[in-house]
MDAnalysis code that builds the backbone (N, CA, C; Angstrom):
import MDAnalysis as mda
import numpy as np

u = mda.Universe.empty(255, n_residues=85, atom_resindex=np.repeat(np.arange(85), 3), trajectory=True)
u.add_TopologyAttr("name", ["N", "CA", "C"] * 85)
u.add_TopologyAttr("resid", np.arange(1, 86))
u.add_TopologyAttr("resname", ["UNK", "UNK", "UNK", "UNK", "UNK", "UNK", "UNK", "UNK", "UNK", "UNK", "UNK", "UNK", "UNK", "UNK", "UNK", "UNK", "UNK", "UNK", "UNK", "UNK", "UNK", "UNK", "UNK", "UNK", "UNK", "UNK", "UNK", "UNK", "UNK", "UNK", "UNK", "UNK", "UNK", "UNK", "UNK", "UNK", "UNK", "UNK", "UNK", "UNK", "UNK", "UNK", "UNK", "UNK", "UNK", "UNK", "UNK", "UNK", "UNK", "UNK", "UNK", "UNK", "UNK", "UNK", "UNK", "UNK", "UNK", "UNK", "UNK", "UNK", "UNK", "UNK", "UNK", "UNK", "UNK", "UNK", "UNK", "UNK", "UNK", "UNK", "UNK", "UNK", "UNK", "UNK", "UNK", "UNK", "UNK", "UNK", "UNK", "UNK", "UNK", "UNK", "UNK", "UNK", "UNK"])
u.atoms.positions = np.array([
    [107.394, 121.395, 110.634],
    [106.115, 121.759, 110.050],
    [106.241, 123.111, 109.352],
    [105.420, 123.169, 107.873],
    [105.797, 124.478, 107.819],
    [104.785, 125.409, 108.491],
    [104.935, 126.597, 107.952],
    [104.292, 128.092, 108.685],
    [103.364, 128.712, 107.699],
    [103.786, 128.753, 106.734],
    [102.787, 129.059, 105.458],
    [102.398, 127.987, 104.600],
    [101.208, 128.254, 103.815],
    [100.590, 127.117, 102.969],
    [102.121, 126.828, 101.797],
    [102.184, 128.215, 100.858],
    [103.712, 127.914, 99.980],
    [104.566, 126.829, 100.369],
    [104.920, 127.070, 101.700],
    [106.026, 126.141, 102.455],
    [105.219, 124.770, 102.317],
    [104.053, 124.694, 102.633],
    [103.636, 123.165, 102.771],
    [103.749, 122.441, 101.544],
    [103.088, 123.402, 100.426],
    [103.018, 123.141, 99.068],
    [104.261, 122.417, 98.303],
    [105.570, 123.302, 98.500],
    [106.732, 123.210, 98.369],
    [107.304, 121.550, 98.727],
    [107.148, 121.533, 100.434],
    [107.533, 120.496, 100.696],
    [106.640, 118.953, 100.321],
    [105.698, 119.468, 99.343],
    [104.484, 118.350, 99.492],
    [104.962, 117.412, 97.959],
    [105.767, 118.923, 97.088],
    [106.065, 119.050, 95.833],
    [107.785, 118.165, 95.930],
    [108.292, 118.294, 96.821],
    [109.384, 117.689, 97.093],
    [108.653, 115.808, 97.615],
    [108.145, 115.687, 98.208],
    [108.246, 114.558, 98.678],
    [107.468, 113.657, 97.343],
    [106.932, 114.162, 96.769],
    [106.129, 113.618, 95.823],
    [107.364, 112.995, 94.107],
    [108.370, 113.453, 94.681],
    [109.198, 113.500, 93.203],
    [109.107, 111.907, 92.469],
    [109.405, 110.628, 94.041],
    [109.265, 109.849, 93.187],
    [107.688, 108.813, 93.280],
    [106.453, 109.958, 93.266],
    [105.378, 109.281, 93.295],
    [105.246, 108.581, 91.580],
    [104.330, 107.632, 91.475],
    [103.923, 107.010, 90.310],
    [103.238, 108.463, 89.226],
    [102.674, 109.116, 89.666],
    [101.710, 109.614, 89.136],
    [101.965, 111.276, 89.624],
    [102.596, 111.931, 88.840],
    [102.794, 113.046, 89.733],
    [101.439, 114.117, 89.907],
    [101.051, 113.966, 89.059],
    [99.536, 114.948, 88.521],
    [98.668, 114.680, 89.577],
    [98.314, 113.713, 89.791],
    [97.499, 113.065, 91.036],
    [97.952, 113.150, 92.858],
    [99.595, 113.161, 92.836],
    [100.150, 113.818, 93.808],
    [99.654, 115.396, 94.074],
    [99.585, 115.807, 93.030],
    [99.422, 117.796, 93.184],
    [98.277, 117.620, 93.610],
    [97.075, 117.042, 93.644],
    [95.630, 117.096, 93.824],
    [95.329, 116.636, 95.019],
    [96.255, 115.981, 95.771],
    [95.741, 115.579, 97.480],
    [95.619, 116.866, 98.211],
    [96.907, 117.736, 98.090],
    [96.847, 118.886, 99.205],
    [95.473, 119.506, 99.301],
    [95.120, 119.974, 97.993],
    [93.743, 120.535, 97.870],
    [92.211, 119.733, 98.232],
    [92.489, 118.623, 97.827],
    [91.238, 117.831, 98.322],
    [91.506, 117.629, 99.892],
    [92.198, 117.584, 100.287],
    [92.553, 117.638, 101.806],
    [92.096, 118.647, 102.443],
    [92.580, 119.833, 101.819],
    [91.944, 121.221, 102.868],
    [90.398, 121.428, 102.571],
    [90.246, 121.268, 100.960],
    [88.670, 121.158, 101.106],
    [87.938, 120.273, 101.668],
    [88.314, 118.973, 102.192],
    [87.438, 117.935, 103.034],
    [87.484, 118.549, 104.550],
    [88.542, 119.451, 105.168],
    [88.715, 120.150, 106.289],
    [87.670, 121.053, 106.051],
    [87.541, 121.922, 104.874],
    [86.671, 123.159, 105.304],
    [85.268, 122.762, 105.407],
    [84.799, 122.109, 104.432],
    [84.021, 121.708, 104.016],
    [83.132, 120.899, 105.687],
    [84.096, 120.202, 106.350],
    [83.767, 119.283, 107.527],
    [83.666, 120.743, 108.523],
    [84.855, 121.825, 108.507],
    [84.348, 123.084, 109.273],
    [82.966, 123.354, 109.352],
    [82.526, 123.743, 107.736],
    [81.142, 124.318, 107.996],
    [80.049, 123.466, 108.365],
    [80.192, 122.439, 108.029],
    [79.030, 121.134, 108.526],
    [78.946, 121.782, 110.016],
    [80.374, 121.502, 111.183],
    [80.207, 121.964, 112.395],
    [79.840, 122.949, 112.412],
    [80.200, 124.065, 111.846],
    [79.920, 125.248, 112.380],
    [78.127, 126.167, 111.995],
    [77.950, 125.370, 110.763],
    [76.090, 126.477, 110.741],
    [75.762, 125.104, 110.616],
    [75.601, 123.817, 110.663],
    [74.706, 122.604, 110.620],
    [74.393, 121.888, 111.442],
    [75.291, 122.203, 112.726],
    [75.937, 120.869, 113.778],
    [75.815, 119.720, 113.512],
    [76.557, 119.487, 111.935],
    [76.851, 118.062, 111.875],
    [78.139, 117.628, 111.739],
    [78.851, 116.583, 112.978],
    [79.990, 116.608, 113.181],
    [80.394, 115.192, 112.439],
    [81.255, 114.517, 111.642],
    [81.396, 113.443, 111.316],
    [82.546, 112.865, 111.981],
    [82.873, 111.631, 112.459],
    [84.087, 110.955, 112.560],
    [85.210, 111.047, 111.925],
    [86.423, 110.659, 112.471],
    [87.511, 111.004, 111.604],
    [87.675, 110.140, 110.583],
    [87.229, 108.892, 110.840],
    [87.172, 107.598, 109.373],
    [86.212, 108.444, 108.455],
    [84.978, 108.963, 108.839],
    [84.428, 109.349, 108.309],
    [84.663, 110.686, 107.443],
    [85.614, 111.631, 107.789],
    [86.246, 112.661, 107.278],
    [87.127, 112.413, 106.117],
    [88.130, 111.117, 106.360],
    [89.219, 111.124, 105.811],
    [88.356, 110.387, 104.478],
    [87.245, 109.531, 104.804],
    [86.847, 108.528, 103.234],
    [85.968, 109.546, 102.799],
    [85.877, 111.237, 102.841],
    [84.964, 111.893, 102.535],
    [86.407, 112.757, 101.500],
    [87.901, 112.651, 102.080],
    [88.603, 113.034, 101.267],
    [89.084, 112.059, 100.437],
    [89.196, 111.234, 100.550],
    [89.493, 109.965, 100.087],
    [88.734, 110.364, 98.105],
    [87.452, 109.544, 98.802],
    [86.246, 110.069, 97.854],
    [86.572, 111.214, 96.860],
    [86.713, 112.136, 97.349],
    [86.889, 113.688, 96.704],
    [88.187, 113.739, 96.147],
    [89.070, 113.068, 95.986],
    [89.956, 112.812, 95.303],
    [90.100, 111.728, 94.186],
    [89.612, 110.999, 94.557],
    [89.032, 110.268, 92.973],
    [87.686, 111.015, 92.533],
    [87.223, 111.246, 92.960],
    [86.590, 112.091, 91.722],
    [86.923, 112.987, 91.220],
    [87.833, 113.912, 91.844],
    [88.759, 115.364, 91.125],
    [89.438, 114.262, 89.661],
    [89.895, 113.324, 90.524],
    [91.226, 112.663, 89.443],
    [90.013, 112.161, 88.107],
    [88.689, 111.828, 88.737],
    [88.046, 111.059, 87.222],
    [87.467, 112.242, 86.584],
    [87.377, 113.732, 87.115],
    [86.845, 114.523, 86.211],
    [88.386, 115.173, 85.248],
    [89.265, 115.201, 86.144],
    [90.564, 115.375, 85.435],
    [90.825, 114.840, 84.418],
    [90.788, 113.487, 84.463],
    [91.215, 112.687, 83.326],
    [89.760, 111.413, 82.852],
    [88.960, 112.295, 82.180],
    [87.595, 111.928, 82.058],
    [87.553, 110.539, 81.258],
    [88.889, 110.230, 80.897],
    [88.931, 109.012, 79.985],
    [89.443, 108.275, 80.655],
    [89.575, 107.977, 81.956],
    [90.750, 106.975, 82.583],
    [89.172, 106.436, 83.407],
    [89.016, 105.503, 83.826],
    [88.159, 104.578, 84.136],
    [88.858, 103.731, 85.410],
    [89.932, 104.243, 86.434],
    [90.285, 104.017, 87.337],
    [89.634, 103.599, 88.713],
    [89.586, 103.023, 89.984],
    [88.988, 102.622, 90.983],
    [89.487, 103.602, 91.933],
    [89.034, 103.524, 93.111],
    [89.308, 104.262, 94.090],
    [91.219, 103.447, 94.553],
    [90.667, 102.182, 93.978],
    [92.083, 101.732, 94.932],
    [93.730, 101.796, 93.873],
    [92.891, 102.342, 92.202],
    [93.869, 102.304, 91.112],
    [94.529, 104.160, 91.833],
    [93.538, 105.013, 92.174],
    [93.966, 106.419, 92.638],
    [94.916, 105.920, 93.421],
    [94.453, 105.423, 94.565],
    [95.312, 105.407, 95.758],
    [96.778, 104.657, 95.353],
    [96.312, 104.062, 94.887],
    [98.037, 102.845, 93.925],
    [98.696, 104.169, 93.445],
    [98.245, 104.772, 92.652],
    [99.052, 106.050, 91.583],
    [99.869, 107.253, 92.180],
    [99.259, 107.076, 93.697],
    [100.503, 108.295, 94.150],
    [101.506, 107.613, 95.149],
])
């Protein structure tokens, strides 16, 4: 595991070499930690706690939409994202 975010980044940037779609690879790490923080503050000033199915299709989600504002002309599905990396 790494120790610093760089290190994670790095190794996230390595495993991704032979994804379909590399652009769309770079955009999980970040939609990932923001579906974490984001689920932080719900717990922490809202007390609203969600499930973990419920967490992960909240990053899920937030990653096709990063990818459809990214590439505002691509008309992709949630399951064409998930195919692409």
């Amino acid at each position: 595991m790494p120790w610093k975010v760089s290190e994670a980044l790095k190794s996230w940037e390595a495993a991704g070499v032979n994804a379909k779609d590399r652009n769309r690879w770079r955009i999980i790490p970040a939609s990932i930690w923001w579906t974490i923080w984001k689920e932080r503050n719900s717990r922490c000033f809202e007390s609203i706690e969600n499930d973990v199915q419920k967490v992960k299709l909240n990053c899920i989600l937030l990653l096709c939409f990063w990818c459809n504002q990214v590439y505002s002309n691509d008309t992709v599905s949630v399951i064409d994202v998930l195919d692409s990396i």
